[in-house]
C-alpha positions as CSV (number, residue, x, y, z in Angstrom):
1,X,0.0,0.0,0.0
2,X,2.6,2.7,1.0
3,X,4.5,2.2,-2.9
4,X,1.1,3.1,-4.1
5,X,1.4,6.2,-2.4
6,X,4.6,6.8,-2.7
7,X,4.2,10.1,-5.1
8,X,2.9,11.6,-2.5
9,X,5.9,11.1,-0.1
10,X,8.2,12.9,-2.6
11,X,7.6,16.6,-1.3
12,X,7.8,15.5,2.4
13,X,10.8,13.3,2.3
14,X,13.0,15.8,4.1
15,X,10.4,16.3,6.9
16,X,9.8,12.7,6.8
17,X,13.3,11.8,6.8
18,X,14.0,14.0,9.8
19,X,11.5,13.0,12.1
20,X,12.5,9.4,11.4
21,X,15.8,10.4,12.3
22,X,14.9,11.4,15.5
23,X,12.4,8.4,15.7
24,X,16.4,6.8,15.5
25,X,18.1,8.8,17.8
26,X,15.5,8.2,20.7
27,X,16.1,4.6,20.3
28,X,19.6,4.7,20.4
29,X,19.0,7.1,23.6
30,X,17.2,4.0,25.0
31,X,20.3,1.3,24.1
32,X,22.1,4.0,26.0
33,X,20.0,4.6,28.9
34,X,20.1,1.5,31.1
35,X,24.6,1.5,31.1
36,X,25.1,4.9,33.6
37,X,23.2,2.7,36.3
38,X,25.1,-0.4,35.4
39,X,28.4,1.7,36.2
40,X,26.6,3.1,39.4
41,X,26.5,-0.2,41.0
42,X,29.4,-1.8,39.6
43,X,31.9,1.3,39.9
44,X,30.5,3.3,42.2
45,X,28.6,1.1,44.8
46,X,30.8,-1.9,44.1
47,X,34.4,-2.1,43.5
48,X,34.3,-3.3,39.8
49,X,36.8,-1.0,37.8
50,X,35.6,1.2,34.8
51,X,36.0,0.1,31.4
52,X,39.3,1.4,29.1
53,X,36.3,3.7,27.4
54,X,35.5,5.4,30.7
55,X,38.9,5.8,32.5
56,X,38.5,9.6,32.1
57,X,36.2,9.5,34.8
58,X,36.6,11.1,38.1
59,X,38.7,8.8,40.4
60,X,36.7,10.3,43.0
61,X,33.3,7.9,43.9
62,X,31.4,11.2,44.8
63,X,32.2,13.0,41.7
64,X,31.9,9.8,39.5
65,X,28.3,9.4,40.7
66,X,27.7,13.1,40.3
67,X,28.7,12.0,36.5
68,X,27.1,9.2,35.8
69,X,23.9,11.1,37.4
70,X,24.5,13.8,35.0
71,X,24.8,11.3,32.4
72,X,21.3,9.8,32.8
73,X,20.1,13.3,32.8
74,X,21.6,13.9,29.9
75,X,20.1,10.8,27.7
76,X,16.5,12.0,29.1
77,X,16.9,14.9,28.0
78,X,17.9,14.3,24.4
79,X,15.3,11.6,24.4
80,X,12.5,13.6,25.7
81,X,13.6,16.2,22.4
82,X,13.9,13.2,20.2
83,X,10.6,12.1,20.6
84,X,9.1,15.8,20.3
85,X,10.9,16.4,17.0
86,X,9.8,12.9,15.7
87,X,6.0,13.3,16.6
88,X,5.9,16.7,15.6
89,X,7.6,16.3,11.8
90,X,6.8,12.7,11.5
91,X,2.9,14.2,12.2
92,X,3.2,17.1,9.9
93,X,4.4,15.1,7.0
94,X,1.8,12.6,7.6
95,X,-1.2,15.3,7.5
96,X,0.1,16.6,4.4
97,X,0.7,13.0,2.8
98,X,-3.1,12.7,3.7
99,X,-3.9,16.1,2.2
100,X,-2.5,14.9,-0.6
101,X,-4.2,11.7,-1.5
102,X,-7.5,12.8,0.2
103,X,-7.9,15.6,-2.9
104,X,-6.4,12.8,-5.2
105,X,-9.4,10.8,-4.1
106,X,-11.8,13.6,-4.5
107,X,-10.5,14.5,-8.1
108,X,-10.8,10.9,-9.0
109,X,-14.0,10.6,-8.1
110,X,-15.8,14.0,-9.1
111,X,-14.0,13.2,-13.0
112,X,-15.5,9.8,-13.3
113,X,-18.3,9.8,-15.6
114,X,-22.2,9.0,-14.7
115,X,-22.5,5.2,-14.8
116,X,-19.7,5.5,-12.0
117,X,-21.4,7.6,-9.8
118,X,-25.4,5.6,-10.8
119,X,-24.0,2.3,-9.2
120,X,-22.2,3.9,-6.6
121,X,-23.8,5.2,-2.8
122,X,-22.9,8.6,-2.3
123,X,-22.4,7.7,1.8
124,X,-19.9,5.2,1.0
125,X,-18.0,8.1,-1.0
126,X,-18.5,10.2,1.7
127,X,-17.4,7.2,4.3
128,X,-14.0,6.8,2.0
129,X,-13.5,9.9,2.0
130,X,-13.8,10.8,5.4
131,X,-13.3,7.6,7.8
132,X,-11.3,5.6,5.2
133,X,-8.9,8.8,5.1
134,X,-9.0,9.3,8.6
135,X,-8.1,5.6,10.0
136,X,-4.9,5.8,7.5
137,X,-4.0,9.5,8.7
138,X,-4.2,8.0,12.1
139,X,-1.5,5.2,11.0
140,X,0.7,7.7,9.6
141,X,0.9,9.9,12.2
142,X,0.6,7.6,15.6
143,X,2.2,4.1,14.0
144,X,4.7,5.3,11.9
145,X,7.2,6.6,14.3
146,X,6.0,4.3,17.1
147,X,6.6,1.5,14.6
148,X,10.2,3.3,13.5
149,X,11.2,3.6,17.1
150,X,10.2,0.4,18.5
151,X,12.1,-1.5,15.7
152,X,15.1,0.0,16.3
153,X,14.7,-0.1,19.8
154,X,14.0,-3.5,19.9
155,X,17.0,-4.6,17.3
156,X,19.9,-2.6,19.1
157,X,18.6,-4.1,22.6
158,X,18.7,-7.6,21.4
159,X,22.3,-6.3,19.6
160,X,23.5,-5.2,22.6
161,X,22.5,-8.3,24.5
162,X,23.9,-10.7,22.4
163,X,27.8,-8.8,22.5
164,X,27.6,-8.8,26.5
165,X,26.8,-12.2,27.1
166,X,25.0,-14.1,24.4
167,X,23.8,-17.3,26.5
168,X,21.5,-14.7,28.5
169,X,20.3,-13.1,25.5
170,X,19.0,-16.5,24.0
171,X,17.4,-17.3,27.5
172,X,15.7,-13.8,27.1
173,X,14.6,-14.2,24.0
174,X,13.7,-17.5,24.0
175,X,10.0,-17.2,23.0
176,X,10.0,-14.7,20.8
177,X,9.5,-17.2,17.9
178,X,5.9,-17.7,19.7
179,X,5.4,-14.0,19.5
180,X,6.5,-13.0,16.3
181,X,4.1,-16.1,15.2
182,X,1.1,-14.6,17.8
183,X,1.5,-11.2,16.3
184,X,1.7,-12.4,12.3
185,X,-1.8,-14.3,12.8
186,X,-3.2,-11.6,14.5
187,X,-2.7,-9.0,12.3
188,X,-3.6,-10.9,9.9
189,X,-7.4,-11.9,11.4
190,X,-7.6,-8.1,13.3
191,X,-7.1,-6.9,9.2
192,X,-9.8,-8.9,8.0
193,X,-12.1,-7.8,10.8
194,X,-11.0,-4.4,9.9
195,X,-12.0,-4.5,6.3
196,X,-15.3,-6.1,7.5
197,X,-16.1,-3.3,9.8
198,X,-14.9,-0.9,7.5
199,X,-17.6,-1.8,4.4
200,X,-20.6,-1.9,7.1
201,X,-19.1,1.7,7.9
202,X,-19.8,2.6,4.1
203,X,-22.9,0.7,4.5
204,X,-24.2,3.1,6.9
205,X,-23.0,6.0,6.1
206,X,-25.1,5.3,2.4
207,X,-28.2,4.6,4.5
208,X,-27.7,8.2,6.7
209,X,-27.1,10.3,3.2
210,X,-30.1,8.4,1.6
211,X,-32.6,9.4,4.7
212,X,-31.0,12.9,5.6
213,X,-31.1,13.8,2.2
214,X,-34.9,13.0,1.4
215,X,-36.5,14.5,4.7
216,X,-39.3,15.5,3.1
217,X,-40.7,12.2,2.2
218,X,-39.2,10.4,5.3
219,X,-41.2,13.0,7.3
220,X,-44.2,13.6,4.7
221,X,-44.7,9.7,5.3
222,X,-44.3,9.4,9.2
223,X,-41.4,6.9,7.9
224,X,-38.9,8.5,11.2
225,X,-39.1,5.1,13.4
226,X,-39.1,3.0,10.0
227,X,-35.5,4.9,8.7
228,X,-34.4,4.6,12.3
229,X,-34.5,0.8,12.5
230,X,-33.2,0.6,9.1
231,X,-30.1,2.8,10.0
232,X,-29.7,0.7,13.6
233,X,-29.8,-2.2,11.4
234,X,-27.1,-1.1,8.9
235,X,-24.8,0.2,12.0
236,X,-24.9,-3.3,13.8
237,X,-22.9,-5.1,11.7
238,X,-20.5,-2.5,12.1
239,X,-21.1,-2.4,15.4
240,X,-20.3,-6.1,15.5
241,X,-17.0,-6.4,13.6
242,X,-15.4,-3.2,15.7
243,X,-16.7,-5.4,18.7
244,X,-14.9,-8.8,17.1
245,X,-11.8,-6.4,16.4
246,X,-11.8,-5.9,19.8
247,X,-12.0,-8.9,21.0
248,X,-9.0,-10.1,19.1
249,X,-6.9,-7.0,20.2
250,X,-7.8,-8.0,23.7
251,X,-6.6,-11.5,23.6
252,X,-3.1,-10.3,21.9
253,X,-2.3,-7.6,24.2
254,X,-2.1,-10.0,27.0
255,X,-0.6,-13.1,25.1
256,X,2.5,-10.5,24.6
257,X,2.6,-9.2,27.8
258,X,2.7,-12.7,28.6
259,X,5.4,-14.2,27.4
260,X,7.2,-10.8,28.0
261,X,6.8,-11.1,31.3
262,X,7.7,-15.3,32.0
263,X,11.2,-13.6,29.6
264,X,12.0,-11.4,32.2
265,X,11.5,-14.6,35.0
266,X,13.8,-16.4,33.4
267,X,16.6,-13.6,33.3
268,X,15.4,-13.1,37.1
269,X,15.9,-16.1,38.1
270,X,19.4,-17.8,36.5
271,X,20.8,-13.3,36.3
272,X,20.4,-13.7,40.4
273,X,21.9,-17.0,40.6
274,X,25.0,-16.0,38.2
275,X,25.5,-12.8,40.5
276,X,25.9,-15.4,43.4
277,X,28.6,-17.8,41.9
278,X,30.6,-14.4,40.6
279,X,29.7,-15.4,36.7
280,X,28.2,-11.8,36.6
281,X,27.8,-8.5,38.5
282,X,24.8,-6.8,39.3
283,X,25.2,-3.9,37.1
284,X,25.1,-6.7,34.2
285,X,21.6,-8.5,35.6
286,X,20.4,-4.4,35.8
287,X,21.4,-3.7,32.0
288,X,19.6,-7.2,31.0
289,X,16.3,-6.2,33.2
290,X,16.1,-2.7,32.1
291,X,16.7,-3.8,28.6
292,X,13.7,-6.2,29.4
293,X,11.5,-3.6,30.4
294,X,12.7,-1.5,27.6
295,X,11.8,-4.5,25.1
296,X,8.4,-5.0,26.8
297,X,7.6,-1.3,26.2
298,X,7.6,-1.3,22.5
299,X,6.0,-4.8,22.5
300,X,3.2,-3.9,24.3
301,X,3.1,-0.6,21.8
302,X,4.1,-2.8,18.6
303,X,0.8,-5.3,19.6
304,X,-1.5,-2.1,20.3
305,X,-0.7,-0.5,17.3
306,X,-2.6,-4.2,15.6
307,X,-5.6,-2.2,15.3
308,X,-4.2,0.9,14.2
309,X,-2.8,-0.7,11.2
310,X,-5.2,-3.5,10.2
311,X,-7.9,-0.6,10.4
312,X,-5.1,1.7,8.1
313,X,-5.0,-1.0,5.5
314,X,-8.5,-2.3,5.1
315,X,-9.1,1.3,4.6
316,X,-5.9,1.5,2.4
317,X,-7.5,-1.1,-0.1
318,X,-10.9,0.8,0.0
319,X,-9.1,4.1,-1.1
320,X,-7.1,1.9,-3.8
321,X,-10.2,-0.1,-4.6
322,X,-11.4,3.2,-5.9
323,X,-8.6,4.7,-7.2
324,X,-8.0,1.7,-9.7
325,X,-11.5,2.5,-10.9
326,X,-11.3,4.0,-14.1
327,X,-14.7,5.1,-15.4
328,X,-13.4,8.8,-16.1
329,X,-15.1,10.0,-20.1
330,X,-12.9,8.7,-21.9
331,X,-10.2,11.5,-24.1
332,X,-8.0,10.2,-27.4
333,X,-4.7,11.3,-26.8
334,X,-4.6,14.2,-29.4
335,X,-8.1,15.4,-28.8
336,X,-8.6,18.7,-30.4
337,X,-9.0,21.8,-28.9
338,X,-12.4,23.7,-29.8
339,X,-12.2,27.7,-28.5
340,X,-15.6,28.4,-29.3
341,X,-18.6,26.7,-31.4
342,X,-21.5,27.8,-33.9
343,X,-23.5,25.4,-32.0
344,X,-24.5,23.1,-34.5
345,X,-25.1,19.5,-33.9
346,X,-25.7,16.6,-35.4
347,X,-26.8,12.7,-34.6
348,X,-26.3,10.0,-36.6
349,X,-27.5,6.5,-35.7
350,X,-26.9,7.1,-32.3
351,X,-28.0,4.1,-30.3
352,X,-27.6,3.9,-26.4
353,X,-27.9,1.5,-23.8
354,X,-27.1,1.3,-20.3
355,X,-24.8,-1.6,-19.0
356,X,-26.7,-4.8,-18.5
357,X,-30.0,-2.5,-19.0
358,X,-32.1,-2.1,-21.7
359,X,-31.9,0.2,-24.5
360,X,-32.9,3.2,-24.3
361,X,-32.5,5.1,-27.8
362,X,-32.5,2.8,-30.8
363,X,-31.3,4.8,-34.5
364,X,-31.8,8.4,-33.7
365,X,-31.2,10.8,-36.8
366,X,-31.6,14.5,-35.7
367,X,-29.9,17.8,-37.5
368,X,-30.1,20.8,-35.3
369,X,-28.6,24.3,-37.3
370,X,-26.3,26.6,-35.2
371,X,-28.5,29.1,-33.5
372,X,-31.6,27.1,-33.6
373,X,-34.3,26.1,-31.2
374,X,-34.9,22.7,-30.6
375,X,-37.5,20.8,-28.7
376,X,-37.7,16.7,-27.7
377,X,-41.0,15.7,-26.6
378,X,-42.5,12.6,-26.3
379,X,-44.5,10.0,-23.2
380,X,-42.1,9.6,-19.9
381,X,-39.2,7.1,-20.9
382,X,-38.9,7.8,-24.5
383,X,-35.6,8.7,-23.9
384,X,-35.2,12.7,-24.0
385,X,-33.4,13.2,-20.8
386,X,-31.1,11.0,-22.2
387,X,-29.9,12.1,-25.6
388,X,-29.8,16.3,-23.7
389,X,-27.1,13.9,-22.0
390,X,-25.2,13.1,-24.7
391,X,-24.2,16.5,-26.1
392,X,-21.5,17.5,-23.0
393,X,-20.9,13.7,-22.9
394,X,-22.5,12.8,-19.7
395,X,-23.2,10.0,-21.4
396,X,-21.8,8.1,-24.8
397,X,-23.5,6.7,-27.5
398,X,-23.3,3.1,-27.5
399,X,-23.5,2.9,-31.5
400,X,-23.3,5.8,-33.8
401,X,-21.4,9.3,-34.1
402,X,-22.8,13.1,-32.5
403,X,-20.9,15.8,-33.9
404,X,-21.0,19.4,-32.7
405,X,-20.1,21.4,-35.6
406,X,-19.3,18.8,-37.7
407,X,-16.4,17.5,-35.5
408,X,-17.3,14.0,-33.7
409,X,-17.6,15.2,-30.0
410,X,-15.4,12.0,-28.9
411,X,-12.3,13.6,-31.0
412,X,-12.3,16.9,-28.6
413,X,-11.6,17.6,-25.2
414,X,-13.8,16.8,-22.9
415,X,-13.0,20.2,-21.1
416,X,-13.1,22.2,-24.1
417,X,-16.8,20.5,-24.8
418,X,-18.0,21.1,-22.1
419,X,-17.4,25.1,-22.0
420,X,-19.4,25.2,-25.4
421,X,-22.5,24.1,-23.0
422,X,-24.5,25.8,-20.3
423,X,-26.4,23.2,-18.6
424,X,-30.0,23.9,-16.9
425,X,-31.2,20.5,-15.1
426,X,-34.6,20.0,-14.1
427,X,-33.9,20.0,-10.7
428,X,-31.6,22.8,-10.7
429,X,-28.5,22.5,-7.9
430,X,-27.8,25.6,-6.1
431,X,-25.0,25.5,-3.1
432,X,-24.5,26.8,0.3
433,X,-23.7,30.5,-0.5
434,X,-24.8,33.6,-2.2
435,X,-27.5,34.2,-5.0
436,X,-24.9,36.0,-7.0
437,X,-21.7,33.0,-6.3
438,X,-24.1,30.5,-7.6
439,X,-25.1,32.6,-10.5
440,X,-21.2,32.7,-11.0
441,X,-20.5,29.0,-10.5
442,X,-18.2,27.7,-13.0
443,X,-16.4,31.4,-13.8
444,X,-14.0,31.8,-11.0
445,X,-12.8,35.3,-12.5
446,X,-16.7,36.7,-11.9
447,X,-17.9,39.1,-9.7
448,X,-21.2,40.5,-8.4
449,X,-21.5,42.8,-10.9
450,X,-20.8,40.1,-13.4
451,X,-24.2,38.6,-11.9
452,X,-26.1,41.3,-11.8
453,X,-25.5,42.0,-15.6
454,X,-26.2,38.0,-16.3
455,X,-29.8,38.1,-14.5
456,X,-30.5,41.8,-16.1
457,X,-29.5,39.6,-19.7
458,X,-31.9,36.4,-18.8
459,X,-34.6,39.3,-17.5
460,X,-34.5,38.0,-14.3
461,X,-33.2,40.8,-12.0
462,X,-36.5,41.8,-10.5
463,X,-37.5,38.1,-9.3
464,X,-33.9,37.9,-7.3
465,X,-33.7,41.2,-6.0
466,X,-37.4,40.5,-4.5
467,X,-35.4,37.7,-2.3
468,X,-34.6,38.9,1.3
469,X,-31.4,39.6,0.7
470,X,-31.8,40.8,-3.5
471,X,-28.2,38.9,-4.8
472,X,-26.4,38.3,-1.7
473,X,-29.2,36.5,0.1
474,X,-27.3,33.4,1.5
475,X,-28.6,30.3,0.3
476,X,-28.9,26.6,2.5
477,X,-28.0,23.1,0.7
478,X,-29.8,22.3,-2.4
479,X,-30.8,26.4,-2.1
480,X,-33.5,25.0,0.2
481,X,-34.6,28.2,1.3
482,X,-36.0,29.0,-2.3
483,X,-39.1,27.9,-4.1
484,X,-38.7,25.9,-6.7
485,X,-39.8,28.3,-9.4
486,X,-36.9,30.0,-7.6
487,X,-34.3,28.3,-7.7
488,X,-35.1,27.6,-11.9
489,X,-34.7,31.2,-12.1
490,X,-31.1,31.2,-10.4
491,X,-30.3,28.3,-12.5
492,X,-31.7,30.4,-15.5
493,X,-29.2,33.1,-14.6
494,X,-26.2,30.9,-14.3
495,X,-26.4,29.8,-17.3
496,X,-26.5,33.2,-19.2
497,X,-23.3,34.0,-17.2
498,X,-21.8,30.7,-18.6
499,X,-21.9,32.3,-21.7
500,X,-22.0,29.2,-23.8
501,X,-23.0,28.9,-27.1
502,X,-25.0,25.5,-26.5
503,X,-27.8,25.4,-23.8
504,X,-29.7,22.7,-23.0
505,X,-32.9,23.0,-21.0
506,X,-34.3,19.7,-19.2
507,X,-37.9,20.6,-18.0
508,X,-37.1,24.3,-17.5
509,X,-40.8,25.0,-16.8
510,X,-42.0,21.8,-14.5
511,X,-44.4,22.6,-11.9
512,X,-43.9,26.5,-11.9
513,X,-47.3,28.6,-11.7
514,X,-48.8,30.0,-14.2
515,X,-46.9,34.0,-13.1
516,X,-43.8,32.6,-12.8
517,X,-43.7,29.8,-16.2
518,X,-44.2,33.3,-17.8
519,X,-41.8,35.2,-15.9
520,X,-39.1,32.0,-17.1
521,X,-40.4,31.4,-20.5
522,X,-40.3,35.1,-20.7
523,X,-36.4,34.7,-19.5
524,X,-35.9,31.1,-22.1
525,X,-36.4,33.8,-25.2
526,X,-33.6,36.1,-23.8
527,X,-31.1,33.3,-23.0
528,X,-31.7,31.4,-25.6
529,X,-30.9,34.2,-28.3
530,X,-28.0,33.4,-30.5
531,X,-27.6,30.3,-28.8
532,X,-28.5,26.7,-30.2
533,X,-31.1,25.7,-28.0
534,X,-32.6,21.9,-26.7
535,X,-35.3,21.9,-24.5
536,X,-36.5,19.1,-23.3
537,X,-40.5,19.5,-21.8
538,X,-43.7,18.3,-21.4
539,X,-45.4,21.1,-21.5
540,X,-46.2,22.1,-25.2
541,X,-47.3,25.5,-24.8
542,X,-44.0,26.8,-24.2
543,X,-42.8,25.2,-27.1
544,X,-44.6,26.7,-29.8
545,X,-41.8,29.0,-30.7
546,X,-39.4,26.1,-31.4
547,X,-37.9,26.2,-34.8
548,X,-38.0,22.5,-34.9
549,X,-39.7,19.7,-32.3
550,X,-38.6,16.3,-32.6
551,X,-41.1,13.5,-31.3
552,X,-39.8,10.5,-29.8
553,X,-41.4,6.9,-28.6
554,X,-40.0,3.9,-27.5
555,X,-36.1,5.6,-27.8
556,X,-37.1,6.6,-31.5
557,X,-37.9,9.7,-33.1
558,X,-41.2,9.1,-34.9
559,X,-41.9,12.9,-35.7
560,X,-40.2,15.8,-36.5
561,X,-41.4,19.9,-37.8
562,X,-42.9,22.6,-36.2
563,X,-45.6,23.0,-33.5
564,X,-48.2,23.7,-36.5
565,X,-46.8,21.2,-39.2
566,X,-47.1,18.3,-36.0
567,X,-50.7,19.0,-35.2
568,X,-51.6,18.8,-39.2
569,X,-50.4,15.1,-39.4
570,X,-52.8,14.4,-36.0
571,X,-50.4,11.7,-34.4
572,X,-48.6,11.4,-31.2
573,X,-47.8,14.9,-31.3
574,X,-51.5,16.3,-32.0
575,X,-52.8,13.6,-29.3
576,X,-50.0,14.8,-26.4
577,X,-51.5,18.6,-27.6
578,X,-55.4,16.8,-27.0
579,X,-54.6,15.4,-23.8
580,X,-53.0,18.9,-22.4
581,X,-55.6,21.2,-24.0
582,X,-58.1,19.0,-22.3
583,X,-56.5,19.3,-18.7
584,X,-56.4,23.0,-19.2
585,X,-59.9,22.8,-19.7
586,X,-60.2,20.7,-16.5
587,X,-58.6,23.1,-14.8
588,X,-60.4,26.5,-15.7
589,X,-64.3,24.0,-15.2
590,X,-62.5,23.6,-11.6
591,X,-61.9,27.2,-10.7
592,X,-64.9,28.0,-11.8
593,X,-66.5,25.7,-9.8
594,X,-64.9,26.2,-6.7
595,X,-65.7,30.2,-6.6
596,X,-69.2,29.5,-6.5
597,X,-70.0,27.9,-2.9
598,X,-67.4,31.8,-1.7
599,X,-70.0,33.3,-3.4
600,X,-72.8,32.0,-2.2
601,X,-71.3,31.9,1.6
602,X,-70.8,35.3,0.7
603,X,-74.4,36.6,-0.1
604,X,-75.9,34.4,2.7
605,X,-74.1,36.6,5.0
C-alpha cells in the first residue's frame, strides 16, 4: 500500500526523513540509557573497575556518581527532544501526505463519468473519504514513528544483549518465535475484521445520506421510526466487527505481555543466581532487566498499534479499490482543442444503452442548425433526458457518431466540450452561499457585478432582488430556502453568465405557476438568443416558438417539424397537444366551480 502512495511522499521526504531520524536517535538514547546505572553499581557502589572507554572519569566515587547522574540526565533529555521532533515532523508530513491523497481521491472521483457515480452510494464516497482517510491518517501519524522507534529499539537491545553475554540473551529471547508467530496471525485476522467493519461503515453511512437527504418524504410519510430501525440495522454489523476487532486485540495484548513477562522470569531467576557464583555482576543483571523492560515497552506498543494498522489497511485497499476504478469520459490522446462553437449538432444513428439494461435510444437521426431552437417531446421514458445527455458527454453513445459542428464530440476535449455548453437540469442545484456566487459557479474570474449584468440579460433581475437579501441572500444546501420556481430562475441566470454557445434546458418550466412559467419562459427567449437551444418538456405550450420539435417513442424519433406542421399530421404529437388542451380545460371547469360555494357563503351573510 505505501508504494502506491509513494508520489505523495516525494515533497515530504526531508520532513519525513528528519522526524524518522529522531524516531532513530530516541532509540539509540534507549540502548544508552540502562549503562550509567550499570556503572553506578558496579563502579561506584561496588568495587568493579571502569571500562578502558570510561577511565577519564573522576577517580573520586562522589564525583563519578555526580557523572554518571548527569549522564542519565543527559540521555532523558535528548530523548525527551527526540521524541518531540519525531512526533511533531513525522505528524506534519503525515497530515500533508493525507492532504495529498484525500484531494487525489476527490479529483478521481468528481472526474468519473455518470454510470460511476449511478452504481455507486454517495455515503460510502463520503465514508471513503472521510473515515477511510482518517483511520490511515491516524497510521501515519501515531504508528509510523512508534513502529520506526520500536524497531530499532528493539534490534539494538537484542544487539547489545547478544555482544555482552550471548547465553543470557537467547534465554531472554527465548520465546519470541511464539510472539512474532502470535503477532503475524493476529494481524492478519484483526485486518480482515477491519475491512469487514470498514464496508458496514460505508454501509451506513449510504443509509444516513439516503434518509437525511430525502426529509421531506421520510417525514411527509411518518417513515422516522421506519428509517431509524433501518439505519440501527445497517450500523450493527459494524457495530459487530469493531466489537470482534476488539475482542482479538484484547486476547493479543495480554498473550505478549505474557510471554514478555515469563522472559524477564527467566533472566530473574538464572541473572540472580549468576551474581551469586561471581559469573556476573549486578550492574550486568540491571542492564539485562532494564533492557527487558525496555523490550516489553515497544511490544506492548508494537501489539497495540494491531488495530491501528489493520484498520489503516483495510481502509488502504478501500481508497485503492477506488482509485483503480477508471470510469473517467474517456479523451484520445490528441483530442482537439475547440475555442468556441456555432453550435450546431448533429446525430447520426446514435443508439444507447445502459450496461446490463435495456436500451434506451434505438437509431436516432436528428440535424439541429447553429443558432436554432430545438424541442424533444415525447410520453415519460422515450428517452429525452437522455440524448440532452449526450451532447456535454455525460453519457456516450453506444452505436453511432454526434458531432457538434461537424467535429465527432469523442475527438475533442472533454474540457473544451463542455465550456461550449451551459447546462440547466430539471432540478436545478444551487450551493451553500450567495445568490450571485451561484449565478457565478463555473467562472471563477466573476464578480457581483458580473451577476447582476447575467440576471438583467436572462430578464431576471426583478425576481432575485425580490429575495430577502436581492443577490447576496445566503442560500442553504440544495438552495433549500427558495421555491422551486426560484431556484429555476437562479439556474436560468447561471447559465446566461456561462456564456455558452450551447444550452440545454431539461424541464425548464416543471411545476412552476402560471406568473412565474411566464416570468421564465419570458427569460428562455432572452437566453436562448443566439444560442442553439434543446429543451427538453412536457409542456407544449411553451414550445410553440421552437424552430424545430422532434417526437420521440420507445427511444425513436417518430416525428419531426414545427408545433403547427405536428398537429396537421394528428399523431402522437397532436394527441399529447389533445390530452393537455383538455386538462387546461379541466382546470379553468375547476376554478370556476370552486368560486361558487365563496359566493354563495358570501351573499348568505
Amino acid at each position: 500500500m505505501i508504494r502506491r502512495f509513494r508520489s505523495h511522499l516525494r515533497p515530504v521526504r526531508a520532513t519525513l526523513t528528519a522526524g524518522l531520524g529522531a524516531s532513530a536517535v530516541a532509540a539509540v538514547m534507549q540502548w544508552v540509557g540502562p549503562w550509567p546505572l550499570k556503572f553506578i553499581f558496579d563502579s561506584v557502589i561496588g568495587r568493579k573497575p571502569l571500562p578502558s572507554w570510561l577511565v577519564w572519569l573522576p577517580s573520586n566515587r562522589g564525583d563519578r556518581l555526580l557523572a554518571l547522574v548527569a549522564a542519565m540526565l543527559l540521555v532523558a533529555v535528548v530523548l525527551a527532544a527526540a521524541d518531540y521532533l519525531s512526533t511533531r515532523l513525522v505528524a506534519t508530513a503525515g497530515q500533508r501526505v493525507i492532504f495529498a491523497i484525500r484531494g487525489q481521491l476527490f479529483r478521481h472521483i468528481v472526474a468519473q463519468g455518470a454510470g460511476f457515480h449511478q452504481r455507486r452510494q454517495v455515503g460510502d464516497l463520503l465514508a471513503r473519504l472521510g473515515g477511510d482517510i482518517q483511520a490511515i491518517q491516524s497510521a501515519m501519524v501515531t504508528a509510523v514513528p512508534t513502529l520506526v522507534r520500536n524497531v530499532l529499539t528493539l534490534g539494538g537491545m537484542v544487539t547489545i544483549m547478544l555482544i555482552v553475554d550471548w547465553h543470557y540473551a537467547l534465554l531472554a529471547l527465548t520465546l519470541v518465535p511464539l510472539l512474532l508467530w502470535t503477532t503475524r496471525h493476529y494481524l492478519a485476522r484483526i485486518k480482515s475484521i477491519q475491512r469487514r467493519a470498514r464496508r458496514a461503515d460505508g454501509q451506513a453511512s449510504s443509509v444516513a445520506q439516503e434518509v437525511l437527504t430525502s426529509m421531506t418524504v421520510v417525514q411527509a410519510f411518518g417513515a422516522e421510526d421506519i428509517e431509524a430501525i433501518r439505519y440501527a440495522a445497517a450500523t450493527e454489523q459494524a457495530l459487530e466487527e469493531n466489537r470482534r476487532a476488539i475482542v482479538a486485540q484484547s486476547e493479543f495484548t495480554p498473550l505478549t505481555t505474557l510471554a514478555m513477562t515469563a522472559s524477564t522470569v527467566l533472566v530473574l531467576f538464572f541473572g540472580v543466581r549468576a551474581v551469586t557464583t561471581g559469573q556476573l555482576t549486578a550492574g550486568d543483571v540491571l542492564v539485562y532487566m532494564a533492557y527487558l523492560r525496555g523490550m516489553y515497552s515497544p511490544v506492548r506498543q508494537l501489539s497495540k498499534l494491531a488495530g491501528v494498522v489493520g484498520r489503516a489497511h483495510a481502509a488502504a485497499e478501500r481508497v485503492v479499490e477506488i482509485l483503480d476504478t477508471n470510469e473517467e469520459v474517456p479523451e484520445r490522446p490528441r483530442a482537439r482543442r475547440l475555442d468556441r462553437a456555432r453550435g450546431a449538432i448533429e446525430l447520426t444513428d446514435v443508439t444507447f444503452s445502459y450496461p446490463g439494461g435495456c436500451r434506451v435510444l434505438a437509431g436516432v437521426n436528428l440535424e439541429i442548425p447553429a443558432g436554432s431552437r430545438q424541442a424533444l417531446v415525447g410520453l415519460t421514458g422515450s428517452g429525452k433526458s437522455t440524448l440532452l445527455r449526450l451532447v456535454p458527454r455525460f453519457l456516450d453513445p453506444t452505436e453511432g457518431v454526434l458531432r457538434l459542428d461537424g467535429l465527432d464530440v469523442a475527438d475533442l476535449s472533454v474540457a473544451d466540450l463542455r465550456r461550449q455548453v451551459a447546462f440547466v437540469p430539471q432540478e436545478p442545484y444551487l450551493f451553500r452561499a450567495s445568490v450571485w456566487e451561484n449565478i457565478l459557479y463555473g467562472s471563477p474570474d466573476g464578480d457581483r457585478e458580473l451577476a447582476v449584468t447575467a440576471a438583467r440579460a436572462a430578464g431576471l433581475h426583478e425576481v432575485i432582488e425580490s429575495f430577502p437579501a436581492g443577490y447576496d441572500t445566503s442560500l442553504a444546501e440544495r438552495g433549500s430556502t427558495l421555491s422551486g420556481g426560484q431556484r429555476q430562475c437562479v439556474a436560468l441566470a447561471r447559465a446566461m453568465a456561462r456564456n455558452a454557445p450551447v444550452l440545454l434546458l431539461d424541464e425548464p418550466t416543471v411545476g412552476l405557476d402560471a406568473e412565474l412559467d411566464a416570468v421564465v419562459l419570458g427569460a428562455l427567449d432572452l437566453v436562448a438568443e443566439g444560442r442553439t437551444t434543446v429543451t427538453v418538456s412536457h409542456q407544449l405550450l411553451g414550445l410553440r416558438r421552437a424552430d424545430q420539435i422532434a417526437v420521440l417513442s420507445g427511444g425513436r424519433i417518430v416525428e419531426v417539424g414545427t408545433h403547427e406542421e405536428l398537429l396537421a399530421t394528428r399523431h402522437l404529437y397532436w394527441r399529447l397537444d389533445q390530452l393537455q388542451q383538455g386538462d387546461s380545460e379541466s382546470a379553468t371547469r375547476d376554478r370556476r366551480v370552486n368560486r361558487r360555494p365563496r359566493q354563495l357563503v358570501k351573499g348568505d351573510s
